[in-house]
C-alpha positions in Angstrom: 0.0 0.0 0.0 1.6 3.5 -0.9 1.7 6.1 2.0 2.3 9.7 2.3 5.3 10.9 3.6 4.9 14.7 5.6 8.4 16.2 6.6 8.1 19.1 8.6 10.7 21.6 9.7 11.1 21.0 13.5 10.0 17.9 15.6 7.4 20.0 17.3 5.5 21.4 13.7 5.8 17.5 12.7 3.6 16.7 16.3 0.8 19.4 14.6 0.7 17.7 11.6 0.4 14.2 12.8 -1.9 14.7 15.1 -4.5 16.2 12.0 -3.0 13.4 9.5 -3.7 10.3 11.5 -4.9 8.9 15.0 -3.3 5.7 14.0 0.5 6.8 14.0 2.8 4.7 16.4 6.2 6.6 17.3 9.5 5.1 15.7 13.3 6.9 15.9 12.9 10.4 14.0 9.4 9.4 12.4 5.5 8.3 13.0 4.1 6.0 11.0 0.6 4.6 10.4 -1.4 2.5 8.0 -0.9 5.3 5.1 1.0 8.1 6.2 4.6 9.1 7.6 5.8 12.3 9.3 8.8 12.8 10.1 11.2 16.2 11.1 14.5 18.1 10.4 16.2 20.1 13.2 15.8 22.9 11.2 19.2 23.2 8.9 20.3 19.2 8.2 22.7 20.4 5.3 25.2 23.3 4.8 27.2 24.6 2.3 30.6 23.0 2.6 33.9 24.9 3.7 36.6 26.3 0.9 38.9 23.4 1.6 36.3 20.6 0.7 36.7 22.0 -3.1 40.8 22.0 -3.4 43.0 21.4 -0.1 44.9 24.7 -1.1 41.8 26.8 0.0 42.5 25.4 3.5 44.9 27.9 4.6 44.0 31.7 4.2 46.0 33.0 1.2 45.6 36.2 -1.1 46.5 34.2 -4.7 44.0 32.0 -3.9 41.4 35.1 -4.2 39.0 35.2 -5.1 37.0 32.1 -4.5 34.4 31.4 -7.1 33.3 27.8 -7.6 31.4 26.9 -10.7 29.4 24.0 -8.8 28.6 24.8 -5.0 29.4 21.8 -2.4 26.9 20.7 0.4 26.8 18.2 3.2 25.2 17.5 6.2 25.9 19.2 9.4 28.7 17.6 11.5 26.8 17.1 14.6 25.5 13.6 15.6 22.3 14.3 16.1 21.8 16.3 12.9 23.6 13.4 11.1 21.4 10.9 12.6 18.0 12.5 11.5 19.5 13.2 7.9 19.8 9.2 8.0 16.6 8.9 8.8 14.9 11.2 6.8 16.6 10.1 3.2 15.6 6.0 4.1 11.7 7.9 4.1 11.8 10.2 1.2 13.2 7.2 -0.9 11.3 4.4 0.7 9.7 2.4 -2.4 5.9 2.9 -0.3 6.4 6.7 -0.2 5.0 7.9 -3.5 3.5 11.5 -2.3 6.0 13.6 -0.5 3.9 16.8 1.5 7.0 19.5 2.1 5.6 21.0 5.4 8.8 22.9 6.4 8.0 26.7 7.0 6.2 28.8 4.6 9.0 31.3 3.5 12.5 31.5 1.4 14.2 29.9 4.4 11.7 26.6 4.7 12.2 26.0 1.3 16.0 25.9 1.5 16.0 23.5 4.0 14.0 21.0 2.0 15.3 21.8 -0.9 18.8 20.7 0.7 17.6 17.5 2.0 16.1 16.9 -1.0 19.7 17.4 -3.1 21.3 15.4 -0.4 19.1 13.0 -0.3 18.9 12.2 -4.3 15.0 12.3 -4.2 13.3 11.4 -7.9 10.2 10.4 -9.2 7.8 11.0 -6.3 4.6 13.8 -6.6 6.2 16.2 -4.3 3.5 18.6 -3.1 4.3 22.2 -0.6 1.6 22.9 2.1 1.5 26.8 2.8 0.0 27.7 5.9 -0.3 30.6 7.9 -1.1 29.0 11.2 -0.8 25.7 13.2 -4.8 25.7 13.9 -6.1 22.5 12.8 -8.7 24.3 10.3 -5.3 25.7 8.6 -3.5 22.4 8.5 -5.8 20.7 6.7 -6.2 23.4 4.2 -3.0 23.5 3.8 -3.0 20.1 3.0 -5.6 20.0 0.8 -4.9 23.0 -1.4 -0.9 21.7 -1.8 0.6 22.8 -5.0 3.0 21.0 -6.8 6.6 21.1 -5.5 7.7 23.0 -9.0 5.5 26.0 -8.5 7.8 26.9 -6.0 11.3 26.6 -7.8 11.7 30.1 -8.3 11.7 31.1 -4.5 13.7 27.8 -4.3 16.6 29.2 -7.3 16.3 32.6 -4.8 17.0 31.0 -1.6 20.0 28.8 -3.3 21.3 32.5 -4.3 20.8 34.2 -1.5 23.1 31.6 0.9 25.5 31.5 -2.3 26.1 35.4 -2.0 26.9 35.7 1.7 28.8 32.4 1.3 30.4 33.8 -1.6 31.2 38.0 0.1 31.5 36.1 3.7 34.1 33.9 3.1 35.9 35.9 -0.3 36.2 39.2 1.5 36.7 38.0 5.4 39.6 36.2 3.9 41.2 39.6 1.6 40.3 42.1 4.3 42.1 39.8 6.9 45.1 39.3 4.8 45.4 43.0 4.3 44.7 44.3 7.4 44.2 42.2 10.1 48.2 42.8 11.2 48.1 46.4 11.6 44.4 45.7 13.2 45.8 43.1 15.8 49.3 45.5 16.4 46.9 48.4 17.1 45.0 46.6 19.9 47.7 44.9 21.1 45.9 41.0 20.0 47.6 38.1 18.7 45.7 38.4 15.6 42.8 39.8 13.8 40.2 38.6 11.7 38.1 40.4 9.7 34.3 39.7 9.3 32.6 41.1 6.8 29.2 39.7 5.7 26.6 41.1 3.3 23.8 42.6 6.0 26.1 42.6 8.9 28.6 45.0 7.7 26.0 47.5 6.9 24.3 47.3 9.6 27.6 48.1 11.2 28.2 51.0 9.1 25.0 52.3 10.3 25.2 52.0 13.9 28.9 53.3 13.4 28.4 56.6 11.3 25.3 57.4 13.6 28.1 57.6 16.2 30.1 59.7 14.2 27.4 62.0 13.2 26.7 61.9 17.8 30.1 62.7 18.2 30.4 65.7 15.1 27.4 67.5 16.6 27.6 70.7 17.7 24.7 72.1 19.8 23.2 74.9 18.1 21.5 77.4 20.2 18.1 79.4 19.2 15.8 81.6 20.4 11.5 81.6 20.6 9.4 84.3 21.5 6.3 83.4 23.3 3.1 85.7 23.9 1.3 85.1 27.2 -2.2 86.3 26.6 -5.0 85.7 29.5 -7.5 82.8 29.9 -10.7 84.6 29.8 -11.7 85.8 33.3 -9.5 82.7 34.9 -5.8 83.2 36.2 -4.5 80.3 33.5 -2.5 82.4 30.6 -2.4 81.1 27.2 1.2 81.2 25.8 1.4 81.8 21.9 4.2 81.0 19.8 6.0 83.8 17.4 6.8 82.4 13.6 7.8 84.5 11.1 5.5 83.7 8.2 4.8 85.2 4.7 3.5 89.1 5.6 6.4 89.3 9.0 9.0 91.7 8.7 11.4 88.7 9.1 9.9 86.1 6.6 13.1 83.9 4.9 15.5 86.4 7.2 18.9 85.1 7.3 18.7 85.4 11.1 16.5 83.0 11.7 16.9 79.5 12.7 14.1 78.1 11.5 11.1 80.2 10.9 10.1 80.2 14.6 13.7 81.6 16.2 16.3 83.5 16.4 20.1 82.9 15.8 21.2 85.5 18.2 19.2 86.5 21.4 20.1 89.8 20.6 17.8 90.0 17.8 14.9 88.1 19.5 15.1 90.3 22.4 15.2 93.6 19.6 11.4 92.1 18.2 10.2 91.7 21.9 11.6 95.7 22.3 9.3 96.6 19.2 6.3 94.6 20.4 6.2 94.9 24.2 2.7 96.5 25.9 1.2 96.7 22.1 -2.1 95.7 22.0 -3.2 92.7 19.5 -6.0 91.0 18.0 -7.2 87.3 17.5 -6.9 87.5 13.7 -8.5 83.9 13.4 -10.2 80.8 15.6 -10.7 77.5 14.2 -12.7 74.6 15.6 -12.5 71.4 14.0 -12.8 67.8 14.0 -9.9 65.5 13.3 -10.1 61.7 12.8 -7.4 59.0 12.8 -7.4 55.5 11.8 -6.7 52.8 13.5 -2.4 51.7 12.4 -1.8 49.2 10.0 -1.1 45.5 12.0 2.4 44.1 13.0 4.8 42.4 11.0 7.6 40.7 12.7 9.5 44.2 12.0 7.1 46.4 13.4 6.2 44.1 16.6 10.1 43.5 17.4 10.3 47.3 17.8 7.4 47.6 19.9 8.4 44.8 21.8 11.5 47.0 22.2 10.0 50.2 23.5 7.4 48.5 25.7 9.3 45.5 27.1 13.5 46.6 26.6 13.8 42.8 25.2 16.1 42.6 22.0 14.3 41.9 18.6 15.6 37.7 19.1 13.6 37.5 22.3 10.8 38.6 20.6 10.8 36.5 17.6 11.2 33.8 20.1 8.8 34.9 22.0 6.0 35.0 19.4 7.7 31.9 17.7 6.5 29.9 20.7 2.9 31.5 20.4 2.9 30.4 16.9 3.2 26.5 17.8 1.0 27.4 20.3 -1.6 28.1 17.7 -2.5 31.1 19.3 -1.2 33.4 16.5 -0.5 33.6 13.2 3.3 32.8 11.2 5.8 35.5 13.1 8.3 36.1 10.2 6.4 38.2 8.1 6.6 41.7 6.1 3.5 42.3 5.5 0.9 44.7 7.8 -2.3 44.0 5.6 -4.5 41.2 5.5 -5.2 39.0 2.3 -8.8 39.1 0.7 -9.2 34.9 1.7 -8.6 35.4 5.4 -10.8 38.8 5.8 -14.1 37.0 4.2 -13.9 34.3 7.4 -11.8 36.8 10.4 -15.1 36.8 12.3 -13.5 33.1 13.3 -10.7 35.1 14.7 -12.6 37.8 16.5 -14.9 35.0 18.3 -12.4 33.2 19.7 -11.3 36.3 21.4 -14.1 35.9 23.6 -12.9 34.0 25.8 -10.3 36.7 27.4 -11.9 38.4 29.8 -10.1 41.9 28.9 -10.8 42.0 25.4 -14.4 40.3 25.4 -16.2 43.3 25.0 -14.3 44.3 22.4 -14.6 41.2 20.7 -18.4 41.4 20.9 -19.1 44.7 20.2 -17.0 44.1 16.7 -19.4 40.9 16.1 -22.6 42.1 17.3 -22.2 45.6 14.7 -20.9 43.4 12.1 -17.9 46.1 11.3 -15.7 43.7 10.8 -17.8 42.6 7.3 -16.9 45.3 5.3 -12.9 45.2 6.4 -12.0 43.5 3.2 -12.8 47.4 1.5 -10.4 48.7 3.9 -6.7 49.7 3.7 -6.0 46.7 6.3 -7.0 44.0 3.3 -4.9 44.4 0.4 -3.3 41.2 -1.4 -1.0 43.6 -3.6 1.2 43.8 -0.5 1.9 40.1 0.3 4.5 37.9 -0.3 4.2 34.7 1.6 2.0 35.5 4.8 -0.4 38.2 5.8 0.3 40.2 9.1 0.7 38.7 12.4 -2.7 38.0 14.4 -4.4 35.9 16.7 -6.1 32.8 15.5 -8.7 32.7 18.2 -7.8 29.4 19.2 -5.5 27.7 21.6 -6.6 30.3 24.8 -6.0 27.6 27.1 -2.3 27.5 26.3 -2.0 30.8 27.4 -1.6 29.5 30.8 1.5 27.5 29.9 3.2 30.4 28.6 5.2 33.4 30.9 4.0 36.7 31.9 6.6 38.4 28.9 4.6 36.2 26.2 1.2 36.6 27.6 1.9 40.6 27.6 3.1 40.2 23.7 0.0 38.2 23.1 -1.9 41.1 24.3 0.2 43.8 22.5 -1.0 41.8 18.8 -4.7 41.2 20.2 -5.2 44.9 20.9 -3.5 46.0 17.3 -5.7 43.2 15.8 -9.5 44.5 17.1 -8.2 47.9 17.2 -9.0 47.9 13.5 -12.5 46.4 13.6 -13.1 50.2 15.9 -14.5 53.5 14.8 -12.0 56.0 13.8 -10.5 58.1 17.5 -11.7 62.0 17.3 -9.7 64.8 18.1 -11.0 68.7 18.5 -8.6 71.0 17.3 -9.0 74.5 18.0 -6.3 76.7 16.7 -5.9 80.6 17.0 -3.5 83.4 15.7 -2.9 86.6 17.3 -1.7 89.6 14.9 0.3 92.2 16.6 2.1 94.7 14.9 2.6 92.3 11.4 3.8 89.5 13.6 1.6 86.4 14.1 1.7 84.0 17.2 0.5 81.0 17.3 -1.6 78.7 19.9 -3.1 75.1 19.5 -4.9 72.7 21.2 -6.0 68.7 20.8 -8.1 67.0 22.7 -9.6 63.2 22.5 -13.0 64.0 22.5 -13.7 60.1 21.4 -12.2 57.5 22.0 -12.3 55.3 19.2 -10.1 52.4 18.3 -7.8 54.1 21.3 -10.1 52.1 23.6 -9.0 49.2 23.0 -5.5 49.9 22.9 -5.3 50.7 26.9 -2.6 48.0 27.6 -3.6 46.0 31.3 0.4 46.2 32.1 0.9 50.0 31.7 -0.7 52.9 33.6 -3.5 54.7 31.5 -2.6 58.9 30.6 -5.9 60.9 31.6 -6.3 63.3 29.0 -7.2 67.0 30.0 -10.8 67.7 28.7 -11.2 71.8 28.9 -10.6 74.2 25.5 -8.8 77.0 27.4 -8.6 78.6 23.6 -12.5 78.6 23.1 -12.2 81.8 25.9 -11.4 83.5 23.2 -13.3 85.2 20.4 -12.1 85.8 16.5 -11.7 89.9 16.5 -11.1 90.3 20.5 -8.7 92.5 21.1 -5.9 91.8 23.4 -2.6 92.8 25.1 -0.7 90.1 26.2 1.0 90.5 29.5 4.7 90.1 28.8 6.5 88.6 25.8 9.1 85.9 27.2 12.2 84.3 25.3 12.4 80.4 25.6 15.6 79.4 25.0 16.5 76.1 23.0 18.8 74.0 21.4 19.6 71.8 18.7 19.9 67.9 19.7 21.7 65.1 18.1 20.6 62.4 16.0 19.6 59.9 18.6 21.3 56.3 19.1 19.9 53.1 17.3 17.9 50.6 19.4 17.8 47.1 19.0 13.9 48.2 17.7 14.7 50.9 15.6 17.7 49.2 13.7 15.4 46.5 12.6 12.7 49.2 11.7 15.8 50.7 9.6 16.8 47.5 8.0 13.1 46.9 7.1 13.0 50.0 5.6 16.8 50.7 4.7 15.9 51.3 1.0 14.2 55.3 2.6 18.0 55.7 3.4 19.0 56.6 0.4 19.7 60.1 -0.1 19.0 60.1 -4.1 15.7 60.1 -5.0 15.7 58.3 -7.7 17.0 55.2 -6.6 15.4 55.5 -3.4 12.0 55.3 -5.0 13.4 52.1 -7.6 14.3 50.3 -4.6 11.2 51.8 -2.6 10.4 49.1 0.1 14.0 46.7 -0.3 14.9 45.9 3.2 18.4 44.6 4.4 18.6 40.9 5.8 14.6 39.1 6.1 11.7 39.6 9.0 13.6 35.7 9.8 17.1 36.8 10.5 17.3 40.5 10.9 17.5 39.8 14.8 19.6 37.3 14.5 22.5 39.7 12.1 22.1 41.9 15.6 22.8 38.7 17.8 26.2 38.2 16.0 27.2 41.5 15.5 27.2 41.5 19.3 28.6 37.9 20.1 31.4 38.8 17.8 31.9 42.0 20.1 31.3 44.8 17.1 28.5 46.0 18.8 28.0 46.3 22.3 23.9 46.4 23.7 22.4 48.3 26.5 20.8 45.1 27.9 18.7 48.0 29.9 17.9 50.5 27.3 18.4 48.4 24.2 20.8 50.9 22.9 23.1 49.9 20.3 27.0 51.4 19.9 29.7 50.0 17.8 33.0 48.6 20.0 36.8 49.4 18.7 37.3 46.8 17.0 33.9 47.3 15.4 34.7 50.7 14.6 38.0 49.9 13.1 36.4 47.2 10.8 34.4 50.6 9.7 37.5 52.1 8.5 39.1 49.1 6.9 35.5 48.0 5.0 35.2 51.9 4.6 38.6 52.5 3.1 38.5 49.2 0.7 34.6 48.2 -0.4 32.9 51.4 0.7 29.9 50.1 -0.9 29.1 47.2 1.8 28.5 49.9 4.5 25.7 51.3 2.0 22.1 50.6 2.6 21.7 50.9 -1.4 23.9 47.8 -2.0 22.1 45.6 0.4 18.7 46.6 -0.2 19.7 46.3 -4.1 20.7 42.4 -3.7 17.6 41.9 -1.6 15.7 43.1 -4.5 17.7 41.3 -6.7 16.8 38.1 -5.0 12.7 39.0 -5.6 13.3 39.6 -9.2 14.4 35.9 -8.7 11.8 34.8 -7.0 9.2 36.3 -8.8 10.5 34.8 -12.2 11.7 38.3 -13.6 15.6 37.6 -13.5 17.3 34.3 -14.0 19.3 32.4 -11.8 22.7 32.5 -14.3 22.3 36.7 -14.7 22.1 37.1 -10.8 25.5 34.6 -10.3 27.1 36.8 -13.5 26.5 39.7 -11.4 27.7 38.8 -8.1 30.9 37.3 -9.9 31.9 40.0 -11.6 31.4 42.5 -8.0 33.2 39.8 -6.3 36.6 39.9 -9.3 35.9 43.4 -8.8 36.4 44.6 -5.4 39.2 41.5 -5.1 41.0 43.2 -7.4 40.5 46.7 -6.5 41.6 45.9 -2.7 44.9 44.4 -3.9 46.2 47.7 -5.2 45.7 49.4 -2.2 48.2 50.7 0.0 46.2 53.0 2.8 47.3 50.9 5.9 48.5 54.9 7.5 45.9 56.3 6.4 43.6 53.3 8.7 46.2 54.0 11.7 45.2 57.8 11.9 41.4 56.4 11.9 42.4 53.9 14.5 43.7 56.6 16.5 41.1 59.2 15.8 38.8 56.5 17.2 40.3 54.9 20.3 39.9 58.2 22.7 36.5 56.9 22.7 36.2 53.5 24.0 38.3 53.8 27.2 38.0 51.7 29.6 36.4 49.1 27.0 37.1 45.7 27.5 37.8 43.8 24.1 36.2 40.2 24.4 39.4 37.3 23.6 38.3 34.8 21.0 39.2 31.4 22.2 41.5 30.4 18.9 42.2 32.0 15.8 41.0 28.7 14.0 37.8 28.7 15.6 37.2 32.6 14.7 38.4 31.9 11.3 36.1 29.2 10.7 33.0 31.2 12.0 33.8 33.9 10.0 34.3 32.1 7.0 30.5 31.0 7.3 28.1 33.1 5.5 26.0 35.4 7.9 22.5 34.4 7.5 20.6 36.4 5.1 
């Protein structure tokens, strides 16, 4: 009798499946079995790309003639570990077992799943079965079987497969070709400089940009010079109370200093001289309320979280770095109480909005959101959602945003506090955009005095809204002030204000990296590009994926470029990280630009989408590879890297500089290809 064979990504995704596949399975070594169907499980990566040496034994030792390294046919095995080894046994005696004739790839629904199949699958010489991929975007049951049922063929998916070979091709190709160059011709005067045995230097296709960024946001810190300025402000009286209404001077079209070069800005002064000189012109004259405006401002719900946007949050609400949250919701994932974590998308598709009321319903059963839940099913707003700027296919690669499923809430008990809190940061989001629109009241005045305008505003909720539901149960609720001092006043009054006061300010710097922002930036690195042109071709091109963003952070750290404010989440570049700056800076300047990166990533989705072959991508990262090789040979700038070094090291006293074990070991690591 022929059986199916299901061969999940992790051993607890294969438990899901079997579960929905059969009652009938008994447990063997690495597998369940039953009557007709086998599942069985990787340990996420079985295979790898193989190491330099396992091509030509002269690529064993680090050496600059042997640069650069560009194979024609790339080499794989599986992973030297024994239990990795073990299950790879395992797994090929299934996918090639003469009763196995329908193969159901149920590995994770993304670029990265499809690699690790698609490995096996090479490793494991599979041929001549109907191989079939189940796409889900949940581990509910309801989804599973869908999935199942609505499989595609294996081949409908060989294009994201041909752009997930590539991507691990390129960082094995830049990891391992420029690690090995930049070593070679500077890791001496690196290792002299902080006084090390040796030096390697990593260099990866994200993590070096990432780098750059954190490290020039330092630079720009350090360059800053505090600017000082100058307001004027206008106290004018509250009606008949003692409050005083302060209005703000801006020089705008019809004042005697519109586009004056001795402004900062159109609302101050460069020199207090000339601030105080207007307040000398103004002082004890008598003004008028030129104009009053009372109106009615609405805002929308936000758009849901993608792993991006919720890894931020998670930042700013919880300190926790962006791998603790993608843990984190990982774990309510197999849970089944929300939907696949390692998306880009913030929209839902048009199939899941015609049946969320299933998702809304199961919300009913947590006490804090119930009403909410109800209220959203008993007005049916959720019915026309598919109309609204939260449903919209166009922006979906391979999973919608992340939301509850409804299901599961029992499991919520076996989780910790930290998850339950996330779980309630994406519930809120979800149901906050089944909610009428928040209101604001906006009343705005301008006093005229003398030609110069002033300038008072004031918002107010005056309904609540979506913002209801958005009142999290682990922080303390803001009362909003409810009275319209402003509305004391009438449109023609005429007034004097009391005094006219300067407020002094200052310019800040650019403000540190978090671990949250820096994966907002990565997300959205292609809106770092200063020319506009290419900023709009490459217009939503992200560095690194929603699956290894946070993990590109992790290494950067463990590898002691970066250093982390476990407290505050800030991110700073160490020494030695600063120093790998220069030397990438001074030798492939364009790896520390977010237009490279975010040009390769988009690269890679021409691949995927079928618009750019697998042989003209290769061609192209080839020929940049020869390049930059060659380019980096010619150089001799190791002085001009010293007066950096120096330049540099005033500011990391007192750092400790973490000692790698062996310069094998580091070499080894480094020679890997940085995820993604």
């Amino acid at each position: 009798m022929s059986k199916k064979l299901f061969i999940a990504e992790k051993p607890s995704v294969a438990a899901e499946f079997a579960r929905i596949v059969g009652s009938d399975l008994k447990a063997f070594d690495g597998y369940r079995e039953g009557e007709s169907c086998v599942v069985t499980w990787c340990f996420g990566h079985l295979v790898t790309m193989s190491y330099p040496d396992a091509y030509d034994e002269k690529y064993r030792k680090w050496r600059l003639e042997t640069l650069p390294f560009l194979p024609e046919t790339f080499k794989y095995e599986v992973i030297n570990s024994g239990s990795s080894k073990k299950q790879f046994s395992i797994v090929k005696r299934l996918l090639n077992r003469d009763d196995v004739d329908t193969i159901y790839v149920c590995t994770d629904s993304g670029r990265e799943g499809e690699y690790i199949y698609r490995l096996v699958r090479q490793m494991a010489g599979v041929s001549g079965k109907d191989e079939r991929r189940v796409w889900i975007n949940s581990q509910t049951s309801e989804e599973i079987k869908r999935g199942i049922r609505e499989a595609k063929p294996l081949s409908e998916y060989d294009d994201l497969s041909d752009a997930a070979y590539l991507r691990a091709k390129e960082d094995y190709l830049m990891g391992i070709n420029f690690s090995r160059l930049l070593t070679l011709k500077y890791g001496r005067i690196m290792a002299d400089f902080l006084g090390a045995k040796y030096c390697v230097v990593s260099v990866g296709r994200v993590m070096t940009c990432v780098l750059g960024m954190v490290t020039k946001r330092e630079r720009e810190i350090r360059n800053f010079t505090k600017t000082p300025f100058y307001k004027l402000a206008a106290l004018v009286p509250a009606g008949e109370s003692e409050q005083e209404l302060e209005f703000e001077w801006k020089a705008v079209e019809g004042s005697r200093y519109f586009e004056s070069p001795l402004l900062y800005r159109e609302n101050g002064f460069k020199e207090e001289k000339d601030a105080r000189a207007l307040i000398d012109q103004l002082r004890g004259k008598e003004g008028i309320i030129e104009s009053l405006s009372n109106r009615q401002e609405k805002k929308n719900a936000p758009l849901l979280y993608n792993l991006a946007e919720l890894q931020n949050e998670c930042s700013k609400l919880f300190k926790i770095a962006p791998d603790k949250t993608l843990a984190i919701v990982q774990e309510l994932y197999e849970k089944k109480l929300v939907t696949y974590p390692r998306t880009d998308a913030r929209v839902l598709s048009s199939a899941i909005a015609k049946e969320i009321d299933v998702n809304i319903k199961g919300l009913f059963g947590l006490s804090a959101l119930k009403s909410f839940a109800q209220e959203i099913i008993s007005k049916g707003s959720y019915k026309n959602i598919a109309r609204t700027k939260y449903v919209n296919d166009s922006q979906i690669t391979d999973h919608y945003a992340i939301i509850p499923t409804g299901k599961g809430l029992s499991a919520l008990k076996s989780v910790d506090q930290l998850a339950m809190r996330v779980y309630e940061v994406i519930a809120r989001r979800f149901l906050a955009i089944f909610l009428p629109q928040a209101v604001y009241r906006k009343v705005a005045a301008v006093l005229l005095i003398e030609g110069e305008r002033f300038f008072a505003a004031e918002k107010l909720l005056s309904d609540q809204g979506y913002l209801a539901v958005m009142d999290y149960s682990f922080t303390k609720s803001q009362e909003q002030p409810q009275s319209y001092r402003l509305l004391s006043l009438k449109k023609g009054t005429k007034v004097t204000p009391r005094d006219i006061e300067i407020r002094h300010g200052e310019t800040t710097p650019p403000k540190r990296y978090t671990t949250g922002s820096m994966i907002l930036a990565m997300e959205n690195a292609g809106n770092l590009i200063e020319d506009e042109v290419l900023r709009e071709e490459i217009k939503g091109s992200g560095i690194g994926t929603s699956a290894t963003r946070a993990e590109i952070l992790d290494k950067l750290i463990k590898i002691d470029y970066l250093r982390r404010n476990d407290k505050t989440q800030v991110l700073t570049p160490s020494l030695q990280g600063e120093m790998v700056y220069y030397v990438v800076g001074s030798s492939i300047k364009s790896m520390l630009n977010p237009k490279l990166t975010a040009g390769w990533e988009r690269g890679l989705s021409y691949v995927a989408g079928g618009e750019v072959t697998e042989q003209e991508y290769m061609a192209k990262l080839s020929d940049y590879i020869r390049k930059w090789t060659g380019n980096v040979l010619t150089l001799s700038n190791q002085q001009e890297l010293l007066r950096y070094f120096q330049y540099a090291r005033p500011y990391h006293e007192g750092e400790s500089t973490r000692k790698k074990k062996t310069q094998k070991r580091k070499g080894k690591n480094n020679d890997r290809s940085s995820k993604d």
